[in-house]
LUMKEMAR-119284 format. One record per residue (C-alpha): residue number from 1; residue in three letters; x, y, z. Coordinates in Angstrom, 3 decimals, padded with zeros to 6 digits. Layout:
// LUMKEMAR-119284
<site NUM,'ALA',<X,Y,Z>>,
...
***
This chain:
// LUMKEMAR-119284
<site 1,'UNK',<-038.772,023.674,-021.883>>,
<site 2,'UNK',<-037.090,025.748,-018.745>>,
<site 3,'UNK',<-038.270,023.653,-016.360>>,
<site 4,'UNK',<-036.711,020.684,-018.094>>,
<site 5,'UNK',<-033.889,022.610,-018.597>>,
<site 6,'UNK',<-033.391,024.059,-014.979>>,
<site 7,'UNK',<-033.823,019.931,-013.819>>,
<site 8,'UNK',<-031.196,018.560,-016.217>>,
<site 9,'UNK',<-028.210,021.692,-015.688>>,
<site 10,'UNK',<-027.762,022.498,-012.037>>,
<site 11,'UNK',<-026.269,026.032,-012.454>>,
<site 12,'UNK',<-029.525,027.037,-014.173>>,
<site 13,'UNK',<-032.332,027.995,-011.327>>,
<site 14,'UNK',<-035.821,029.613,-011.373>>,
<site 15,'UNK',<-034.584,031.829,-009.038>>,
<site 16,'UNK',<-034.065,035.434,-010.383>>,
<site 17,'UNK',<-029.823,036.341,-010.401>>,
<site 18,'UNK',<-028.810,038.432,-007.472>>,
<site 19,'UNK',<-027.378,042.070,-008.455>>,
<site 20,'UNK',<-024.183,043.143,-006.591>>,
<site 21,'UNK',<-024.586,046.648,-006.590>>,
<site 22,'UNK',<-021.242,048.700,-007.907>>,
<site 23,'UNK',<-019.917,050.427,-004.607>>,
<site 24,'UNK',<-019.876,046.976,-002.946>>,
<site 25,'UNK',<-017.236,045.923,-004.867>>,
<site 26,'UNK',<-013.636,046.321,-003.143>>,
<site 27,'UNK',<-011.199,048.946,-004.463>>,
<site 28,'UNK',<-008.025,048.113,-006.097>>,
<site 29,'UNK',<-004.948,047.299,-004.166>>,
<site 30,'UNK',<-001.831,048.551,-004.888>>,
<site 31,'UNK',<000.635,045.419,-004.937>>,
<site 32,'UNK',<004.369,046.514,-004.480>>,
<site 33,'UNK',<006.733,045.464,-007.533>>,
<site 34,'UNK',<007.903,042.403,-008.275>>,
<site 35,'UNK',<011.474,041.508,-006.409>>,
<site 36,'UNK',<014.006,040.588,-008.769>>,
<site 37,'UNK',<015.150,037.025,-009.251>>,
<site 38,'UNK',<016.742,035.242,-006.417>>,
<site 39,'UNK',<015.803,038.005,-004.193>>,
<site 40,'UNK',<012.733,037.280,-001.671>>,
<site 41,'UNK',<011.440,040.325,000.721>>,
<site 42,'UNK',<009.246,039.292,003.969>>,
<site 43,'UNK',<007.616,041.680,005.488>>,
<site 44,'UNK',<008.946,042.194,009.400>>,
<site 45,'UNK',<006.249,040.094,011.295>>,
<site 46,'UNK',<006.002,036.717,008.692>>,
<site 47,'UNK',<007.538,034.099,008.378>>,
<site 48,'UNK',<008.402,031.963,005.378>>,
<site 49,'UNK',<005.717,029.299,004.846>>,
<site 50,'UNK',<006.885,025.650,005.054>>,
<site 51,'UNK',<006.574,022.970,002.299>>,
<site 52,'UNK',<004.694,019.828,003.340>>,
<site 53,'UNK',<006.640,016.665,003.359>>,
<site 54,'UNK',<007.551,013.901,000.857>>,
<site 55,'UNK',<005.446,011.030,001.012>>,
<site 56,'UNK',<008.644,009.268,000.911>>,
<site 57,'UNK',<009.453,011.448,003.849>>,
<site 58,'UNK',<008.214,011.089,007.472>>,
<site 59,'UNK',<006.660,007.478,007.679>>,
<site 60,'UNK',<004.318,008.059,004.886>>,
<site 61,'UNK',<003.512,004.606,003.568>>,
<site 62,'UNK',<003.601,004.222,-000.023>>,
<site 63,'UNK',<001.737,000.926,-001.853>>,
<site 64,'UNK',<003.633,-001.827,-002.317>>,
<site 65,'UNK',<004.149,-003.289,-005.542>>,
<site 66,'UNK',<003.923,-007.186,-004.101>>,
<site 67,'UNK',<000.497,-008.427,-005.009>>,
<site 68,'UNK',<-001.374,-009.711,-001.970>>,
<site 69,'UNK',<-003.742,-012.253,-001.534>>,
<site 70,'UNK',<-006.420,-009.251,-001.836>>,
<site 71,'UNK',<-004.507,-007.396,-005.212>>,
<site 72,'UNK',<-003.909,-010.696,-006.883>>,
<site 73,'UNK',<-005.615,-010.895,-010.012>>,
<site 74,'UNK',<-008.239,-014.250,-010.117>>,
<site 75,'UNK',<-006.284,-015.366,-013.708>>,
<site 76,'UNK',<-003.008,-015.261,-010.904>>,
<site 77,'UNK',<-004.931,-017.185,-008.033>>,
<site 78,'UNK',<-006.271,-019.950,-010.554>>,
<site 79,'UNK',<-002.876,-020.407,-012.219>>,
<site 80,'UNK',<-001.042,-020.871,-008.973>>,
<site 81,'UNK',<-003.730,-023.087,-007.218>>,
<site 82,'UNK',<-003.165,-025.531,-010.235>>,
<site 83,'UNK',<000.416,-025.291,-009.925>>,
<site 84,'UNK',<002.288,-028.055,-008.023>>,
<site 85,'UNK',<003.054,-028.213,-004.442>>,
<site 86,'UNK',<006.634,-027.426,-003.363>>,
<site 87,'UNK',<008.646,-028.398,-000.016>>,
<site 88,'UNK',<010.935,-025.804,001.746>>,
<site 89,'UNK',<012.154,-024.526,005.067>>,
<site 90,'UNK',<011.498,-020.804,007.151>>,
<site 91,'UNK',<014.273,-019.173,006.519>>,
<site 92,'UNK',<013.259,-016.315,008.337>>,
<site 93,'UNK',<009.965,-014.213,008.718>>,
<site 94,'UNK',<008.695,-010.576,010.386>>,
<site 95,'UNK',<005.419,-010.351,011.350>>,
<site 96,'UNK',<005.608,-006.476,011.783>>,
<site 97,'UNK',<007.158,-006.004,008.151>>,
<site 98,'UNK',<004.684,-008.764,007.207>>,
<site 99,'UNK',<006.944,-010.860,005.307>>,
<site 100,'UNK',<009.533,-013.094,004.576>>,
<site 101,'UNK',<011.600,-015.899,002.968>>,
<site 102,'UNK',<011.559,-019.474,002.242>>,
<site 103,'UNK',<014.712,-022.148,001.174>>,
<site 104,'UNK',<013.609,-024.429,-001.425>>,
<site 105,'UNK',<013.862,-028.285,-000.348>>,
<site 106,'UNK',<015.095,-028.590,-003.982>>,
<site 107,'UNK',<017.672,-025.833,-003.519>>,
<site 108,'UNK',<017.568,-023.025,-005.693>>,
<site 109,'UNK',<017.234,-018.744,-004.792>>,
<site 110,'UNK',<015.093,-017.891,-001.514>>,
<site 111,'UNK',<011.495,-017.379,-002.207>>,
<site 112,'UNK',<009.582,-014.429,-000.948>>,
<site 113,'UNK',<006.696,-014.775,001.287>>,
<site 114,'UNK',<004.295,-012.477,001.962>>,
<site 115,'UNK',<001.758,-012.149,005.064>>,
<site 116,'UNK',<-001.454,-012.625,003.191>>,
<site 117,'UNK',<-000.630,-016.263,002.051>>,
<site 118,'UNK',<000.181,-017.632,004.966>>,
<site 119,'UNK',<-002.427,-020.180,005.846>>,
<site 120,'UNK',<-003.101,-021.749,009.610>>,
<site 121,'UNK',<-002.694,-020.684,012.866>>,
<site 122,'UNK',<001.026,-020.111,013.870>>,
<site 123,'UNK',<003.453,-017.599,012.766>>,
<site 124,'UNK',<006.320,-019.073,010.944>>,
<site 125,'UNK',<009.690,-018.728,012.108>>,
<site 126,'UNK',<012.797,-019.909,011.471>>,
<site 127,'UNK',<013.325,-023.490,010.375>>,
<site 128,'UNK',<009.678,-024.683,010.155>>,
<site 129,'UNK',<008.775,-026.687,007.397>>,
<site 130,'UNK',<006.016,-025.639,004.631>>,
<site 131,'UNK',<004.787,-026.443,002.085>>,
<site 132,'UNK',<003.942,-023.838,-000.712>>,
<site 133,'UNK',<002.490,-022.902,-004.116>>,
<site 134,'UNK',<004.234,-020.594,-006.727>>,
<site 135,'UNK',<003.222,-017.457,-008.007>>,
<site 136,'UNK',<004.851,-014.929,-010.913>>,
<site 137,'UNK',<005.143,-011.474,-009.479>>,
<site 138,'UNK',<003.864,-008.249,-011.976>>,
<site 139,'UNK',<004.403,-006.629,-014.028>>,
<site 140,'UNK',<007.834,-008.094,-015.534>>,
<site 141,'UNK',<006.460,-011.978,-013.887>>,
<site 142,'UNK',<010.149,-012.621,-013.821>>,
<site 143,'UNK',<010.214,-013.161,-009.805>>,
<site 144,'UNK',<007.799,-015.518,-008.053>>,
<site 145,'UNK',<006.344,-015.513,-004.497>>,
<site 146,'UNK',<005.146,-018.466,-002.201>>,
<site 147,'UNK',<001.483,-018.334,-001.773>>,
<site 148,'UNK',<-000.751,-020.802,000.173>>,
<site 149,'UNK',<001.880,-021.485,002.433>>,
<site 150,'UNK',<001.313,-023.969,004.578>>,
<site 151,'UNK',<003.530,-024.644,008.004>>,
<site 152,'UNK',<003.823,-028.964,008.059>>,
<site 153,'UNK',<006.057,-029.398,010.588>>,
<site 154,'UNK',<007.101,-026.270,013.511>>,
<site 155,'UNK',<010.885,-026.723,014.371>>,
<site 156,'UNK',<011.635,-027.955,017.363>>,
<site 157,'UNK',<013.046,-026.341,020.466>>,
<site 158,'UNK',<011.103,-022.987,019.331>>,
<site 159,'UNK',<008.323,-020.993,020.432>>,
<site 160,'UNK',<005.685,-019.964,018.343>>,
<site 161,'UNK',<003.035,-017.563,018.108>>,
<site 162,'UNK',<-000.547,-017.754,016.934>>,
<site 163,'UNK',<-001.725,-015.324,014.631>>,
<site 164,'UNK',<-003.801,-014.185,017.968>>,
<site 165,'UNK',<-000.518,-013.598,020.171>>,
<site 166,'UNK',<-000.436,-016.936,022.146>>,
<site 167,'UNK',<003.005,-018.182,022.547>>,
<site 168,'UNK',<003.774,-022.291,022.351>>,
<site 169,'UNK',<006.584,-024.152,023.020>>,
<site 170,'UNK',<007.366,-026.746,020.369>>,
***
C-alpha cells in the first residue's frame, strides 16, 4: 500500500513534489580556462586557503597503543590477576605523562607502568617499593606491563603525593 510505503522509505511523502519553475533556475557561468600545470592564478583580493594541521601536528593527541586498565580485554585482566605476584623498586614515574617504570627485585629489563594500574593512595616515586602483577602488551604480546601495582613500602627521606595533591613527608 502507499501509506505503508511512505512509513517504511522516508524520501517518499504524501505531499505532492514542488515544481521549480524554468526561469528560476540560475544561468550558466562562464568559468575561465584551466591554468596549466604548476601554474596557480589568484585573483587580486584572495588569498590562498590554508591546509588544516596534522593530527600529529599541534598537540593533537593521538590513542595510545598501551592497553589501560579501561582497554584491557577481560581474557587479559583474568590472566594477569592469576599470575604471580612480583617484587620491584620505582624507578621513576610522571604523573603528567601518566606513566612509568619499575626495576625487578629479581633483576631483569625495566617494566613499564602505566597510570591506570596503580592501586592506593600515593603517587609513586622514585625508590618505593611495590609489588606488581604482569601483563603481555598487544598485539605482538612480546612486551609486558606492571598492572595492580601496589606501593609496600614509600622510600624514605621523600615526599609524596596523594592521588588528591596532598604532599607527605616519609
Amino acid at each position: 500500500r502507499s501509506s505503508d510505503l511512505a512509513r517504511s522509505d522516508p524520501d517518499m511523502s504524501t505531499e505532492p513534489a514542488t515544481v521549480v519553475p524554468a526561469e528560476c533556475h540560475n544561468p550558466p557561468v562562464s568559468l575561465p580556462p584551466p591554468a596549466p600545470p604548476g601554474k596557480l592564478h589568484i585573483q587580486a583580493g584572495h588569498k590562498p586557503r590554508d591546509r588544516s594541521q596534522s593530527p600529529m601536528a599541534g598537540g593533537h593527541l593521538i590513542p595510545s597503543p598501551v592497553p589501560t586498565r579501561r582497554t584491557r580485554t577481560y581474557s587479559a585482566s583474568v590472566r594477569a590477576s592469576q599470575g604471580p605476584v612480583y617484587k620491584g623498586v620505582c624507578k621513576c614515574f610522571c604523573r603528567s605523562k601518566g606513566h612509568g617504570f619499575i626495576t625487578p627485585a629479581g633483576g631483569g629489563p625495566d617494566i613499564f607502568l602505566h597510570i591506570s594500574d596503580i592501586e592506593g593512595e600515593y603517587v609513586p616515586t622514585e625508590g618505593d617499593e611495590v609489588t606488581y602483577k604482569l601483563c603481555t602488551v598487544p598485539p605482538k604480546n612480546e612486551k609486558i606491563q606492571a598492572v595492580e601495582v601496589v606501593i609496600t613500602h614509600l622510600a624514605p627521606g621523600t615526599k609524596h603525593e596523594t592521588w588528591s595533591g596532598h604532599l607527605i613527608s616519609s
